[in-house]
Every structure is written in structure tokens, then in C-alpha cells.
C-alpha positions in Angstrom: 26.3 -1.1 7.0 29.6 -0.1 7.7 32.9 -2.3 7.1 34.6 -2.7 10.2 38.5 -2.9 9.8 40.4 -5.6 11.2 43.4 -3.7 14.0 45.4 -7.1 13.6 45.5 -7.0 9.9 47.1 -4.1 8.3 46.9 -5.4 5.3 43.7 -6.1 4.6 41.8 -4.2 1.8 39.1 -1.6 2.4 35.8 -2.0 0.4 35.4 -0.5 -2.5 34.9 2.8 -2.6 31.6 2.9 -4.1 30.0 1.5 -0.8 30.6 4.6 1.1 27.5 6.5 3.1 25.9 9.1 1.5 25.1 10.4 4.8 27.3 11.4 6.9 28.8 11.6 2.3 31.7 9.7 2.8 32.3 7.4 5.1 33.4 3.8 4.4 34.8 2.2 7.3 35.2 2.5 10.7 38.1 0.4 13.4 41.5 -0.7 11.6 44.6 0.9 13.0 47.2 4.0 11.3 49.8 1.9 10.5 51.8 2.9 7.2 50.5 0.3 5.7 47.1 0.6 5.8 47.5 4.8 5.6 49.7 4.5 2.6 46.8 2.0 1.0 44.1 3.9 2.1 45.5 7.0 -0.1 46.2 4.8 -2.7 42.6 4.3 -3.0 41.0 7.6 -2.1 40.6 7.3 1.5 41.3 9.2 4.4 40.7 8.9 8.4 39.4 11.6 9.8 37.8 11.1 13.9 37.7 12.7 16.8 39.6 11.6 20.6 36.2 10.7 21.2 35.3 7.9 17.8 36.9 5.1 16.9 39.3 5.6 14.0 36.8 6.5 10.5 37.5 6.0 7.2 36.2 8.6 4.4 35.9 9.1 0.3 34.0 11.8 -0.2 31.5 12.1 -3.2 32.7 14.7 -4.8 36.2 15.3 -4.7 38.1 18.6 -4.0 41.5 18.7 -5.9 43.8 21.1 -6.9 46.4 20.9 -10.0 49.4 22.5 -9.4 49.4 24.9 -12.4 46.0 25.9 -12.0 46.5 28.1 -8.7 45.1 31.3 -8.2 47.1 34.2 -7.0 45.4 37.2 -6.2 46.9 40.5 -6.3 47.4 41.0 -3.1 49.2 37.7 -2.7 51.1 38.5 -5.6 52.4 41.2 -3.9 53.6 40.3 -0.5 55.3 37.6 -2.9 57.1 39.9 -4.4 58.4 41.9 -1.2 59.0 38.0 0.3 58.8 38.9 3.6 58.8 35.3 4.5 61.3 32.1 4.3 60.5 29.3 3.7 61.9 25.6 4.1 61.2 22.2 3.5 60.8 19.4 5.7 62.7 21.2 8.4 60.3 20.6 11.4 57.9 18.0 10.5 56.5 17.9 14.2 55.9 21.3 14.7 53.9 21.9 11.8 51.7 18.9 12.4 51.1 20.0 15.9 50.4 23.6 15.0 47.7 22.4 12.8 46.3 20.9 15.4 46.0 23.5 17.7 42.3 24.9 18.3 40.9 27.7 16.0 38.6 30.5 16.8 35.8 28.8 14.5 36.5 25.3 15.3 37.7 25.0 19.2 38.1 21.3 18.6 40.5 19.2 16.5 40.3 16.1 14.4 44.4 16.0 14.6 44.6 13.7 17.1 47.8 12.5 19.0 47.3 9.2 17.5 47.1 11.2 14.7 50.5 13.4 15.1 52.3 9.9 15.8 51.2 8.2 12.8 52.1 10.7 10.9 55.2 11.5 12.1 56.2 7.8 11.3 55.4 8.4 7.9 57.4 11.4 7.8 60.6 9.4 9.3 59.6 6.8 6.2 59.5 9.4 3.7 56.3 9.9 2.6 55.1 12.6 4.8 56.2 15.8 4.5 56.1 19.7 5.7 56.2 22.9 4.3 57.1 25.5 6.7 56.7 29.4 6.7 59.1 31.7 9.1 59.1 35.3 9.8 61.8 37.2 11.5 62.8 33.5 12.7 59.6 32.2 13.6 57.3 29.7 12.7 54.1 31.7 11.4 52.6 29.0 9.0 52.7 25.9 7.3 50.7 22.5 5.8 51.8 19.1 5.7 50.5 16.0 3.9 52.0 12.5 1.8 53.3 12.4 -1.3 52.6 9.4 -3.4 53.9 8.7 -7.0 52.8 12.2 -8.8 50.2 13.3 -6.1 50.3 15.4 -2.9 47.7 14.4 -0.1 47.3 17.8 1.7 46.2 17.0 5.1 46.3 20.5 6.9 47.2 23.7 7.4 47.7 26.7 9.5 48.9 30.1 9.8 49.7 32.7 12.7 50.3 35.7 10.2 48.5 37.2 7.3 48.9 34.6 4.1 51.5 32.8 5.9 49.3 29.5 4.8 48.5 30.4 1.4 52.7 31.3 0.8 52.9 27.6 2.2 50.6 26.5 -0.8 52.5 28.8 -3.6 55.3 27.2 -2.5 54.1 23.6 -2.2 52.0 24.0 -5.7 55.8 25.2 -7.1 57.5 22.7 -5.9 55.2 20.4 -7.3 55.3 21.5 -10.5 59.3 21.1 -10.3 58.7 17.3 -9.7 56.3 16.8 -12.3 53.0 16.4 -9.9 50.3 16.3 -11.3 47.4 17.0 -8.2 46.8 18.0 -4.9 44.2 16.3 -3.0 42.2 19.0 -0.8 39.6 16.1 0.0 36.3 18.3 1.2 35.3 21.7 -0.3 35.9 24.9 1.1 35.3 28.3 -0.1 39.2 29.1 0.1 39.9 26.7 -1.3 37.8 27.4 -4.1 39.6 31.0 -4.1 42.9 29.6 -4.7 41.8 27.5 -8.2 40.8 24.1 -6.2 38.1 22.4 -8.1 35.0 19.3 -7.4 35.5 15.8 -9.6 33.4 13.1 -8.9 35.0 10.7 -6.8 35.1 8.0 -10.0 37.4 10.9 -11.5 39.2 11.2 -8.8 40.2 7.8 -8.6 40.7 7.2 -12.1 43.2 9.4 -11.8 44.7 7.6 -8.7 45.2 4.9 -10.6 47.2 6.8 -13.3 49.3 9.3 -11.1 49.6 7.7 -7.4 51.7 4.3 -8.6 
């Protein structure tokens, strides 16, 4: 059965990981609110919401884990080279907003969006609190890609993505992965798997590992 979350009570702990559904793989909790407080616990701990307009708010930890460590990305040729020519600029935490709501705009293969507005104005707060932040890419002065996601102690949550030119999302990555290593991160969280992911050095732990290493780098 699943644990419902107290809305009055952001405080309150979520169940222990281990107690998550195996079917749909993942999901722990279901109800709470997206304070800071209960976002910035939930991460703490491995878990992420992730609903629809339509479902109350729902509380994952997938079984296994997709992570990526900063120095083990994978640039491919090609990538290499429009590097090289940097035909893009890139900035940091420059428009916070507009990233978050450009990942949320309907894709080709997915018409829908889990990126809720209760979603965009959560995160935003955490952005104004500082532990949210953007990555954005421009091209002849516009916006053509980008991720966002929260940074705690040595790790990076990545949330999402997007991109409106060729690689303009994947130069977002290189840059965040770069930036990372600067600071002395030590992983990205990429939460599910995807074969792009994959492609760019992202690899599966088991959730266990996962948090293990939570509780090491995210203090």
C-alpha cells in the first residue's frame, strides 16, 4: 500500500525507500505538497515527484538508478567538433524560468508533460533559494537549449532538458558536467534510463548504491 503524505506537514519523513512498488518500479508515495522542504528532503533521500495535471502529486525511487559522473562523459566526434567551432554561448542561471518552461513545452514523441505549473512554481522557489539552477544555451541571441535541476552538497539532480537546435541540449550537459567537475561534484542524477543517456556515459546502480552514495556526497 502506498504511504500517503501529510500536505500540512512538510516535514514529515517519507518511508524508507525500500518500500517502493515494483510495479509501476518506483513509486513510494503519493499526496504531500512541493514545498522546499519536503523537495529538498525528498532528494536527500533519492526521491523525486514526478505526476501529471491530472494525479495527485507522486513520489518515485526507481530500482535501478541512472547516474552520470561528471568525468565519465562521452563526447562523440561530432559533438566534439561543433565544440570546437562553439557556435553557441552559453550562461548560467541567467533565465531560470524560461528554461523550466521550455522543458515543459510538448514534444513530437511525448505531446504531454509531467512539468506541471505547480511544478514550474515550486521550482522556481527553489531557484530564488539557491538550490535550483539553469544552464542555458543561446544562438545568434536566442534561447535554443537548456536543462535545469538542484544541486545538493556534491550532487546535481538533473530534472530536464530541451533543445530547439542540433546538440544545443547535449552542449548544456558538457557544460553542466564541466562545471561540475570545477566544483568538485561528484554525480549527476539522471533518475530513469534512456538510450541517450546511455550514449553520453550515464550508467544503472542499484538504488542501495545510489543512496549509499547520497549519504556520502549530498550532506
Amino acid at each position: 500500500m502506498l504511504y500517503l503524505l501529510d500536505p500540512d506537514n512538510p516535514n514529515a519523513p517519507f518511508p524508507p525507500v525500500e518500500q517502493a512498488e515494483t510495479e509501476p518500479d518506483g513509486l513510494l508515495a503519493v499526496g504531500g505538497d512541493l514545498s522546499p522542504e519536503r523537495l529538498l528532503n525528498a532528494y536527500r533521500h533519492g526521491i523525486f515527484p514526478w505526476f501529471s495535471d491530472d494525479q495527485p502529486i507522486l513520489w518515485w525511487s526507481p530500482n535501478p538508478r541512472t547516474v552520470l559522473y561528471p568525468e565519465q562523459l562521452k563526447i562523440s566526434r561530432s559533438l566534439a567538433k561543433t565544440l570546437r567551432n562553439k557556435p553557441f554561448r552559453i550562461s548560467f542561471n541567467h533565465c531560470f524560468s524560461d528554461v523550466i518552461r521550455a522543458c515543459a513545452e510538448p514534444r513530437p514523441e511525448s505531446p504531454g508533460t509531467w512539468i506541471t505549473e505547480d511544478m514550474i512554481q515550486a521550482y522556481i522557489r527553489l531557484h530564488q533559494l539557491g538550490h535550483a539552477h539553469s544552464i542555458e544555451v543561446w544562438f545568434e541571441g536566442k534561447l535554443v537549449g537548456g536543462l535545469y535541476g538542484v544541486a545538493i552538497g556534491q550532487v546535481f539532480f538533473g530534472e530536464s532538458m530541451f533543445s530547439r537546435a542540433a546538440d544545443a541540449s547535449k552542449i548544456a550537459l558538457v557544460s553542466l558536467c564541466q562545471s561540475l567537475e570545477e566544483r568538485r561534484f561528484r554525480m549527476i542524477d539522471c533518475q530513469v534510463y534512456s538510450s541517450h543517456l546511455i550514449s553520453l556515459g550515464a550508467v544503472e546502480i542499484s538504488r542501495a548504491q545510489f543512496c549509499e552514495q547520497l549519504n556520502r556526497w549530498c550532506t
